[in-house]
N, C-alpha and C positions, 0 to 999 in steps of 0.2 A: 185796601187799595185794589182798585180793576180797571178794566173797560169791558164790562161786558154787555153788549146791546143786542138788541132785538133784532131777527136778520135782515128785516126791510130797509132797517138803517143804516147796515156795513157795506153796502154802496158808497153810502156817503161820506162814512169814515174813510175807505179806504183812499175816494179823491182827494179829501184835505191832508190825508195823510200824504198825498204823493205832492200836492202841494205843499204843504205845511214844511215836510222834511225833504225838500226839494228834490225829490226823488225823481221826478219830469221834469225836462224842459231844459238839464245844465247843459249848453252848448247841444251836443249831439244824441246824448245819454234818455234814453227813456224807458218807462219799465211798468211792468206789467204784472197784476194782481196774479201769483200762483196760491195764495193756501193763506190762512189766520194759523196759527199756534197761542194757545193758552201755555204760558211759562211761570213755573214757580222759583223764586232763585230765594234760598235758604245760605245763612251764615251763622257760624257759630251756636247751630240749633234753632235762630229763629229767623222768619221769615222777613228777608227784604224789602222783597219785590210783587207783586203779583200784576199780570196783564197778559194782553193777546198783543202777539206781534206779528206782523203782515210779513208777508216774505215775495219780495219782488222779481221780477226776471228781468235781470239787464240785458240790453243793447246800445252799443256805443260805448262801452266803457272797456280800455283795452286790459285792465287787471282785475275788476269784479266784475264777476258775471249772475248774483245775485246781490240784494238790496235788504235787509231788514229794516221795519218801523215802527212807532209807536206811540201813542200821547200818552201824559199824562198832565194833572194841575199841579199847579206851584204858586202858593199865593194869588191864586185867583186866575192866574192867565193859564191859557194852554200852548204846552210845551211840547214840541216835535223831537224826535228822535229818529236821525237813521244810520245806521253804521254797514258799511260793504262790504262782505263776502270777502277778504281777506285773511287767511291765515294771520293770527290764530282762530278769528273768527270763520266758523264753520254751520253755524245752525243757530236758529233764535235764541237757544237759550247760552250759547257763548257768544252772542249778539251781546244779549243783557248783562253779560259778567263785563264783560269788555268797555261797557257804558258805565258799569257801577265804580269799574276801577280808576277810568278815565275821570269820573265825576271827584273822587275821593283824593285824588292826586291833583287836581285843579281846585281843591279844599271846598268844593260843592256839598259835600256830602261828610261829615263828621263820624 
């Protein structure tokens, strides 16, 4: 499992990204492309997770002031992910633990 594309294309990742995971446009809140991160997230000795996750700069938003993103497929469709800069969340890769755990407790994930 990835997303890793060619750099011509991560323009356009990162706009449906901001669309997709409504990351632009809530109310006042809009955010701004700082960096990709490649995250590997491992359990129990084997690998979970693998992907690049967008890391946003907010504005307008009065408790996160950064944005994590990221797609992946599920049964064919494409699936947005964006979780805020909120303690405990602190950096992409407690982005992804925060998603996998959320996913796991909403019985998403087995």
């Amino acid at each position: 499992m990835g997303n890793n594309l060619p750099f011509e294309k991560k323009s356009v990742v990162v706009s449906a990204l901001c669309e997709g995971a409504s990351i632009c446009g809530i109310g006042r809140m809009t955010g701004m492309h700082e960096r990709s991160a490649v995250v590997v997230e491992r359990f129990g000795g084997k690998t979970v997770w693998v992907g690049v996750v967008e890391s946003f700069a907010l504005t307008g938003d009065p408790k996160a002031k950064r944005c994590y993103a990221w797609s992946y497929q599920d049964k064919g469709e494409i699936q947005y992910v964006s979780v805020p800069e909120i303690p405990p969340v602190v950096s992409p890769e407690t982005a992804v633990k925060v998603a996998i755990v959320n996913d796991v407790k909403l019985g998403e994930i087995t």
